[in-house]
N, C-alpha and C positions, 0 to 999 in steps of 0.2 A: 863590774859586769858579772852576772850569773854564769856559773861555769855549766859546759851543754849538760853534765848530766844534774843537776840540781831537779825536785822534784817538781813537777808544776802545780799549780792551783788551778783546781777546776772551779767555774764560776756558771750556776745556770740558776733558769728561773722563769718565771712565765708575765707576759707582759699585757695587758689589757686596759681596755676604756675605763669611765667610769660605772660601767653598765655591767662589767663583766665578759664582754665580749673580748676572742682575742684580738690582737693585731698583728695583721700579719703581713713580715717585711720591715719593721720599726728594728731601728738602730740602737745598737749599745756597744760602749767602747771603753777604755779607762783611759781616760785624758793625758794627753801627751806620750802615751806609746801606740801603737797598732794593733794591739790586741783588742776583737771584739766579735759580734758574731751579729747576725740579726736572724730576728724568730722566725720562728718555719709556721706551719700551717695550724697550729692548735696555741699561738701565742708564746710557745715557749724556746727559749735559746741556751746554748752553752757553747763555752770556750776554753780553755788553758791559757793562764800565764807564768812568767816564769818573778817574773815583779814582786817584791820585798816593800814592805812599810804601806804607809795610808797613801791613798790614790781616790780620785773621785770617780763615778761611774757616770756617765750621760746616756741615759736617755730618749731617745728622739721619734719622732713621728711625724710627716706632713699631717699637717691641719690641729697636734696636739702640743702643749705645752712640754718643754725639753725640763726634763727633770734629772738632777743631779742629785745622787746620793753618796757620801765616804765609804770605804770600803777599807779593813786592815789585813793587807797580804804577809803574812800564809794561810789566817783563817779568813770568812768567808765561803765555807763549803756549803752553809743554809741555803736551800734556794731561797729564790729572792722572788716576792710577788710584790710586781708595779703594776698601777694604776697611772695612766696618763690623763689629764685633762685637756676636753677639746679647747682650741682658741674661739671666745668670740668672733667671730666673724665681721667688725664692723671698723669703717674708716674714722681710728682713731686722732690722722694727723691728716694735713690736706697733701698729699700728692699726685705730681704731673701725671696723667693717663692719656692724653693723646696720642693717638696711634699707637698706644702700645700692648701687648700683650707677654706678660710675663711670668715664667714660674718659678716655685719655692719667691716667691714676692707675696703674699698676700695682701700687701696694701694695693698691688698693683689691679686687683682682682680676679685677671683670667690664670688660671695656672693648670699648665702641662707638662706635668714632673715624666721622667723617662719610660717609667713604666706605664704613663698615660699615655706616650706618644706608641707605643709598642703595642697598648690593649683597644688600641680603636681599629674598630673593625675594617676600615677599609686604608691602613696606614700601610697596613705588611712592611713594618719593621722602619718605616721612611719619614722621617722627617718632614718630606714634601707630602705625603699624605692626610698624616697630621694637621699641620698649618691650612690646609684645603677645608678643613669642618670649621675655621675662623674667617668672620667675617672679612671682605678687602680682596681676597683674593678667587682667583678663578682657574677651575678644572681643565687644565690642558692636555687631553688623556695621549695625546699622540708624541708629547715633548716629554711631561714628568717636572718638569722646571718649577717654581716659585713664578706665577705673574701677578702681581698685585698692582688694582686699583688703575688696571688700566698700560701698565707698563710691561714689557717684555721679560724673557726669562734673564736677561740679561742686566735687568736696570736694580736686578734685590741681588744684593752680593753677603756672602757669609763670613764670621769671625770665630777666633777662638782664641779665648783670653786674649780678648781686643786685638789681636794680628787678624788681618783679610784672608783668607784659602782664596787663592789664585783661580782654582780647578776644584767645585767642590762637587762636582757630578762626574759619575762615570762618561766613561766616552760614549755618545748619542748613535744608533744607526736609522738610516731614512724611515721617516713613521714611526718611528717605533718609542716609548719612552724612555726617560734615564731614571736612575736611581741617584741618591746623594750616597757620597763615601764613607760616610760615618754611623757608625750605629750609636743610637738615641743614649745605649748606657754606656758612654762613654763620656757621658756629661753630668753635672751634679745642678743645673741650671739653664733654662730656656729665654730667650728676649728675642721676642718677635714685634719687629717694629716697621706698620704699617708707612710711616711718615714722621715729619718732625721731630728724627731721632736728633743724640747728643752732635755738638761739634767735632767730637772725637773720631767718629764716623765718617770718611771722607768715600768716595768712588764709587757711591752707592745713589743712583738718581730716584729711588720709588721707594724701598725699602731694606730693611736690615736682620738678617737671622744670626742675634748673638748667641754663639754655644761658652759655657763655664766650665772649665775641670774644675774638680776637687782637690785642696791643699793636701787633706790627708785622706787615704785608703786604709779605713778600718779592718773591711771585709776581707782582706785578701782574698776576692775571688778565686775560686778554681773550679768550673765545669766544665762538662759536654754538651754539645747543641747537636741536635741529628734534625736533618730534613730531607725530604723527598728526593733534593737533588743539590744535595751538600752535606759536609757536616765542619764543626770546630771546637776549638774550647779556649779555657782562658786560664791562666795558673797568675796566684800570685803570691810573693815574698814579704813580708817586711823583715827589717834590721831595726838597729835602733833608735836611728832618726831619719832612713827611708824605705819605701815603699817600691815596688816594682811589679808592675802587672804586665803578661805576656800574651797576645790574643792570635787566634791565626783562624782563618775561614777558607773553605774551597767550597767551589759551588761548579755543576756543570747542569746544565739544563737536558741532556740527550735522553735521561730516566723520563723528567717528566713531561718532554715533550712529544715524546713515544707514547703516552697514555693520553695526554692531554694534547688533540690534533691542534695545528697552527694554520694559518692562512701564510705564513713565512714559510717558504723552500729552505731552508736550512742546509748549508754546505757543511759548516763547523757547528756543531753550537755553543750556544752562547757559555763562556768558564770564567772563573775568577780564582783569583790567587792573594787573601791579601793578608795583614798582619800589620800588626800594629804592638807596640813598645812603648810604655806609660811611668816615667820615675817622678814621685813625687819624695823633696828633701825638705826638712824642717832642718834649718841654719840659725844656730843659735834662737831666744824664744821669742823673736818679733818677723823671723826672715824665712822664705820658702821659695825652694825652687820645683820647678815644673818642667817636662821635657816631656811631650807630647811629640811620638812620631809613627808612621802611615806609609807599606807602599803597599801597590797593589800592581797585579798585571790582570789586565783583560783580554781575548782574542772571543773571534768568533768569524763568519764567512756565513754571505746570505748570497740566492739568486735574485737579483733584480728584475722588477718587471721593466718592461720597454720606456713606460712611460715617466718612471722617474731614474732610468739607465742615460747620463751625461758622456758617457763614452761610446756603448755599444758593446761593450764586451757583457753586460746582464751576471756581471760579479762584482762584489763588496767585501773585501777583506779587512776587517779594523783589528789593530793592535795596540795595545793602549797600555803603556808603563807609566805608575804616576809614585813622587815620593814626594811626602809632605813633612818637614820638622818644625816644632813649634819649640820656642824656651819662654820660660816670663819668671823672672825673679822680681820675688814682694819683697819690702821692707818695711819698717818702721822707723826713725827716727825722730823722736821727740813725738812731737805732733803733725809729725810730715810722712804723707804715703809715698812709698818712689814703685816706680814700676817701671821694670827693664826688659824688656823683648826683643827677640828674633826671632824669623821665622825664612825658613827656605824650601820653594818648591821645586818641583823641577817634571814637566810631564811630555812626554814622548808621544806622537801619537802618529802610527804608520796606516793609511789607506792604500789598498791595492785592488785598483779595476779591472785589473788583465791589461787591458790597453793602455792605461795610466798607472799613475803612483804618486800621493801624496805623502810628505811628512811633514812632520809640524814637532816644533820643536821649542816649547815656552818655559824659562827660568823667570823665577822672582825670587828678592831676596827683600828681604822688609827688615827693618831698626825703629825701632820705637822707646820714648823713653816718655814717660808721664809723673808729674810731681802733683800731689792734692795735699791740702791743708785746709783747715776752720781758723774764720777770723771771725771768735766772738763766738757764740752758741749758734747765732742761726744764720752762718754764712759760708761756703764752703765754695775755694777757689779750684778750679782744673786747667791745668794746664801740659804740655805737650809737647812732641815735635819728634816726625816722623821721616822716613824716607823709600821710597819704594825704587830697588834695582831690575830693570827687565829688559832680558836677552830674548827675541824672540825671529826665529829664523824658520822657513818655510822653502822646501824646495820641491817642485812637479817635473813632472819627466812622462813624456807622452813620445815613446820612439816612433810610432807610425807618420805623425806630423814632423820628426824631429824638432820637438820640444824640451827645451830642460831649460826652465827656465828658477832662480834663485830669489827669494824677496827674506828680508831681513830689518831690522832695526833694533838700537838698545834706547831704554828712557833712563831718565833717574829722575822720580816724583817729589820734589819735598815738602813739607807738609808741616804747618804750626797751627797752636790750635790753644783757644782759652775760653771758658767757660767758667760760670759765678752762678750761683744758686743760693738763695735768699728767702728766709722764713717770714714774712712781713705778716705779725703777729700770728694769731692761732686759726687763721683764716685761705689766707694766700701765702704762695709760694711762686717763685720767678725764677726761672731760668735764662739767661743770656750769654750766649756763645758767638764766635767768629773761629771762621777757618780759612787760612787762607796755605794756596799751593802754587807752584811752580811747574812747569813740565820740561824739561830739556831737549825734548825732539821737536818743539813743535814753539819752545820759548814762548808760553803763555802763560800768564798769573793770573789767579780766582779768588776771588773773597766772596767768601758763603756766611754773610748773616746769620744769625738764629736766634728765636726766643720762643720760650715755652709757661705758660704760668695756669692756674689753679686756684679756685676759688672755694672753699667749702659754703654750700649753700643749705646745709642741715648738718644732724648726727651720722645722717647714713649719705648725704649726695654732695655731688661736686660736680663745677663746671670746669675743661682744659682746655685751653687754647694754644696755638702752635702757627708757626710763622716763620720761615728760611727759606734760603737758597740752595741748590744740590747741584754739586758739579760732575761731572763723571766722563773722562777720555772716551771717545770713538772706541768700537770695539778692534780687536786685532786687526779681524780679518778685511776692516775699513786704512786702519793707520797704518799696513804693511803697502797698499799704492799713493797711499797720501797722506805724507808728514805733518802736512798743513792743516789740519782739519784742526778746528775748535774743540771746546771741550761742549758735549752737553748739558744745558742746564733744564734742572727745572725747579719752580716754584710752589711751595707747598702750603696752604690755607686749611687750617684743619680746626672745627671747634666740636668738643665733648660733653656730654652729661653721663654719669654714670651715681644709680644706686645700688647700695649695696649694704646686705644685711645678712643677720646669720642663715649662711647656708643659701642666699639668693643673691644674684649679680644681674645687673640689667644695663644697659650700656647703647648707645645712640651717640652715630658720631658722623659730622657731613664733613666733605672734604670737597678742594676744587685746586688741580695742580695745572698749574700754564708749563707748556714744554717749550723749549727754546732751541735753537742752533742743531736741531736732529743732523745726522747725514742723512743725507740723499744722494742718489748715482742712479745713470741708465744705467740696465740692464745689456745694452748693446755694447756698450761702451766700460763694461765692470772693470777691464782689465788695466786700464788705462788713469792715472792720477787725475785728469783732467773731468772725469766722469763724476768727480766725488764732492759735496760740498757741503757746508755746514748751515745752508740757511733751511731746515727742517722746521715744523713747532707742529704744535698740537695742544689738546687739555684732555682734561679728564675731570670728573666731577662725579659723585653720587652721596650714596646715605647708607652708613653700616651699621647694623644695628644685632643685639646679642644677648641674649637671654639664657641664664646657667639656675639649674636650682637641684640642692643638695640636702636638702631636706623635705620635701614634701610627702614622698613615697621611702621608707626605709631601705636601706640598702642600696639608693639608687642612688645616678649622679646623671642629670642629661642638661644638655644645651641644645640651642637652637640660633642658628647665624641665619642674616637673611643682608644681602649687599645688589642694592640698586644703583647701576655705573652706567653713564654716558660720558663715549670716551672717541677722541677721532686724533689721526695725527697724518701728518704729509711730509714721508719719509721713507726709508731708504727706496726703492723702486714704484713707491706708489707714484700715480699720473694726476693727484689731487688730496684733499683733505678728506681722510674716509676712515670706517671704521677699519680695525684692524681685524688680520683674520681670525685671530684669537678671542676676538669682543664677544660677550656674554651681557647681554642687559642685567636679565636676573640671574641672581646665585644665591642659592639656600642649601643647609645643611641641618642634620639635625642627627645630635651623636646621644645614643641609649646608653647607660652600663648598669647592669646590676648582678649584688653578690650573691650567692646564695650558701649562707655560713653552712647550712646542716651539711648541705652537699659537696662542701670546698670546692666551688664553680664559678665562674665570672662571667656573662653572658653580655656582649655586645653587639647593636647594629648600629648604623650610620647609612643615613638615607642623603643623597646628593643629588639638587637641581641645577640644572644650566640651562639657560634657555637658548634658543638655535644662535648660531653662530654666522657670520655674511660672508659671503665670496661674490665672485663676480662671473658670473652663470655663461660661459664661451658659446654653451648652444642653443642661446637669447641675447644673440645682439649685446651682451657686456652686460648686462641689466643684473641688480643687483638682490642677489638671493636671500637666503637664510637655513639651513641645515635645521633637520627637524630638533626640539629639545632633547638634553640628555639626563636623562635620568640610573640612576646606580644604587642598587641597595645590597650592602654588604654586610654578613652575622659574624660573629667569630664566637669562639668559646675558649677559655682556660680551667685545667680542671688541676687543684692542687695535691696533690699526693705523695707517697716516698717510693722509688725505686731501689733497691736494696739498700737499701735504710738512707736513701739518700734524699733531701728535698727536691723534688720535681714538680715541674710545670709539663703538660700535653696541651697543646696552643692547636686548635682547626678552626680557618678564615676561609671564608670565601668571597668574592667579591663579584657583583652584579649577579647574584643569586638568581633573577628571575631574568637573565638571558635577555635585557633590553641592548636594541641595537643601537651603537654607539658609530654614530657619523661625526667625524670630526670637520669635514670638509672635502675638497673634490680635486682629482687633476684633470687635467684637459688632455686629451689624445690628440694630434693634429692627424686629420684621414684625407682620404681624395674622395668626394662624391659627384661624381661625373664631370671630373674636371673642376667640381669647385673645390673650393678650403671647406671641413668641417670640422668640428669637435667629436670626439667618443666620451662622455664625463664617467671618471674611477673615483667612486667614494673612499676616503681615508676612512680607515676600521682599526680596531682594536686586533689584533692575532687572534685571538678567543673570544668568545664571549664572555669566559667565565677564568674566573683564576683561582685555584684552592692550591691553601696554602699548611701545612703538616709540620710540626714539631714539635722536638723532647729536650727539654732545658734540662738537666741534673747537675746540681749541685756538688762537688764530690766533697765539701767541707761544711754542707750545709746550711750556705750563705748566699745570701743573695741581695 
């Protein structure tokens, strides 16, 4: 090992296309240590190490070829000018694309690398933003949730490094939206899947938002973030064979919602508190471990209006502690992958009405262990076997009734799972899995079929097709009065075309899901086990369709999603088979980016259609309505520069720029009008009209 005072080697140099343009943000590293830097805004990078003898250098660029060059420490003080060349663009080999959307994948073809999900205009920093401008899914402005394809916010559940996040949204208050608890650069890869995802994926009835850490952390981040109405930063370490990065965020809303009026009384406002702890270890030169972990506290306190006030006291107090650990050790042996996992959540969550008090109180603890191997060149087996522990206790206290009343249960899920994937010559590809589970509260077994396969029908095109079963438990707040309930199923029918060439992606894909065994429960009768039962269904059906093109206009990158869904279900308190009140026939988006090199600028909009949505209209005889369409157009801008000699980003978004009113739906007042029963109808709204959004990114080590 280098003693601390040995001299370092500086290493810099400027990094560009083949055109001579810089790029900026491309990675470089020296392989197998953590020394590296990536370039700032004129192409060029520099770093120190302390490293002795020949070392390789990598590198990297989305969408360019990863180029390796030797390097002999101590000299190398020449800068160094690279030339990256871009990747053809085209589906070299035939693979599975149903339902899926995936980044840093390029054979996969849609990709939404981190800093893509960050720079779209109408994402402000969110994951559920993002995923909104792809096809399948629909803008639930008043929730914030993922609904795709017709299913609830509840039916797409999230992963990281293949463990489920229990809790992966902030705690919800009435009308109002959530946010997801993870920021986008906290991941080194995206898998967003519509349907017909792997066997591996269990509890998941509509869809799947897989997140990837990164093995290694080159960059040792360390900056400051400053916004309107927060600020944080990030520091980070390497050693010699790990990495450690330290993140911490506060945020309070009281700044900006002083300037920026609300339709919310605010008692508290809305704060956060959170931090996050990231060690990545190279274990010997085949083995890596990962420890991913997240808390966060939340409070806030709002005045209720009358008409969605359950008690009468016209207060909401939410407090919300959430901790998330993740581990996942890689290896290698031989020709055999092993993958070992744990993950344990644990999130608190205290309601206070004045007149009542909820707490809720939900642990999980997950074990997972997966083993993958090739048998032959074009055969590759997966297999598995999981278990989910969960403690979940719930207690209300209502002293005016003398109410305190206690509900509880623990499950343990367990979980097998095997899948085969098969190259049947230079053409198709097959996928076929089984999952099957166990439930211990409720002693029910599941077996979930799957098959997935791909045809290449050109150079550039391919047809996929997709075919399983998807199980997924009753939600808590179902299985805390009734043990008994069923698991959810549903049935997935999905077939693909997609072409794809340099720099254009086009993609058409129908789908038709049968729902099975929903809960349902009166409304009269919620409180009570007997109110609750599993014979629910429903479908869903439509046509998503996706158009990206990245070369036509220089500089530019824009898509265009367009999703036609007809979807109906008879469940939880509905009185028939109907749409849901979330249902959107039509959904379109269409997201702009373009650079503007002279200016080191990035300029982004995102235009977002929904067409009305249905309720059932209390002052028309129950008669069934439609909420006018909603339409959203949001800019943003990034402008790249140095603050004292530091690389900076200045990020200003705004969202629904031209002030269109956004009705999500309606509540009913009950009144007296002359002795009869009537309705008063309260449209649900957005707090704002408009949301702008302010920050300074600085680097303090000039990495990013």
């Amino acid at each position: 090992m280098a003693p601390i005072y040995s001299q370092a080697t500086k290493i810099t140099g400027k990094i560009t296309d083949e055109k001579g343009e810089a790029l900026i943000g491309a990675n470089v590293f020296l392989e197998g240590t953590y020394d590296g830097a990536a370039s700032d805004t004129s192409g060029h990078f520099s770093f120190s190490t302390l490293k002795k003898g020949t070392y390789k250098l990598n590198f990297s660029f989305l969408g360019y070829k990863t180029l390796i060059q030797e390097i002999n420490l101590p000299e190398g003080n020449k800068p160094l000018e690279i030339k990256l060349a871009e990747i053809p663009n085209e589906l070299n080999e035939v693979v599975i694309t149903a339902g899926t959307y995936q980044a840093g994948d390029r054979k996969r073809g849609v990709q939404l690398t981190s800093l893509e999900v960050l720079t779209i205009a109408n994402s402000n920093g969110d994951f559920v933003g993002a995923m909104n401008t792809l096809p399948g899914t629909q803008n639930v402005g008043e929730d914030g949730g993922l609904f795709v394809r017709g299913g609830d916010r509840s039916e797409t559940k999230t992963y990281i490094d293949g463990l489920m996040v229990a809790e992966p949204y902030h705690s919800k208050s009435p009308d109002l939206p959530t946010r997801g608890r993870f920021s986008p650069m906290l991941f080194s890869g995206t898998l967003f899947s519509t349907g017909g995802y792997s066997a591996e994926y269990g509890q998941a009835l509509s869809a799947a938002l897989i997140l990837n850490t990164s093995n290694l952390q080159s960059n040792n981040p360390q900056s400051i973030n400053i916004f309107p109405f927060g600020c944080g930063g990030s520091y980070g370490k390497s050693f010699d064979s790990t990495a450690v990065s330290l993140g911490i965020n506060y945020y309070n809303m009281a700044p900006y919602f002083a300037v920026v009026p609300q339709s919310v009384n605010w008692i508290k406002y809305p704060q956060e508190l959170s931090g996050t702890l990231i060690t990545n270890s190279k274990i010997g030169k085949k083995s890596y471990l990962k420890v991913f972990s997240s808390a966060s506290i939340d409070k806030s306190a709002m005045e209720l209006p009358e008409y969605i006030d359950p008690f009468g006291g016209k207060y909401f107090e939410m407090d919300n502690k959430n901790l998330y650990v993740n581990s996942v050790y890689t290896s290698r042996v031989g020709a055999v992958d092993l993958k070992t996992g744990v993950s344990y959540s644990r999130d608190n969550e205290n309601i206070d009405f004045k007149k009542a008090e909820l707490n809720t109180n939900n642990s999980v603890l997950q074990l997972k262990q997966v083993v993958q191997f090739g048998l032959g060149k074009n055969i590759t087996l997966r297999n598995g076997i999981e278990c989910y522990l969960q403690q979940y206790k719930q207690t209300f206290q209502q002293p005016d009734s003398f109410i305190n009343a206690k509900m509880d249960f623990a499950n343990a899920l367990t979980a097998v799972f095997s899948e085969g994937e098969s190259k049947v010559g230079e053409k198709m590809s097959v996928r076929i899995g089984l999952r099957g589970e166990y439930a211990s509260l409720n002693s029910e077994a599941t077996v979930s079929p799957r098959i997935s396969m791909a045809y290449k029908t050109g150079a550039k095109s391919q047809v996929s097709a997709a075919y399983g079963f998807f199980n997924q438990l009753p939600r808590n707040d179902y299985f805390k009065y009734n043990n008994e309930l069923t698991s959810e199923r549903a049935i997935h029918y999905i077939l693909n075309y997609q072409y794809q060439t340099e720099g254009y992606l086009f993609r058409v894909e129908g789908y038709y899901k049968d729902y099975q065994n929903l809960t349902r429960y009166t409304s009269a009768d919620a409180h009570y086990a007997d109110a609750y039962t599993s014979n629910g269904k429903g479908y869903a059906k439509g046509i998503d369709v996706f158009w990206r093109d990245q070369k036509s206009i220089p500089n530019t990158d824009y898509w265009v999603s367009f999703t036609l869904l007809d979807a109906k279900k008879v469940y939880q308190n509905y009185p028939g088979m109907m749409y849901p009140t979330y249902f959107s026939r039509y959904n379109a988006a269409t997201v702009f980016k373009r650079y503007f090199s002279k200016l080191k600028m990035q300029g982004s909009a995102t235009y977002q259609y929904s067409s009305g949505r249905p309720y059932l209209d209390l002052t028309d005889n129950n008669t069934m309505h439609y909420t006018k369409d909603l339409n959203n157009l949001s800019l943003s801008i990034s402008y790249l520069t140095r603050l004292f000699d530091k690389f900076t980003v200045i990020y200003v978004a705004a969202n629904n720029v031209l002030g269109f009113e956004q009705v999500y739906g309606y509540h009913f007042i009950k009144t007296n009008n002359g002795g009869e029963t009537a309705y008063q109808k309260m449209a649900i709204k957005s707090p704002a009209k408009r949301f702008v959004m302010f920050g300074i990114f600085i680097s303090l080590n000039n990495k990013f």
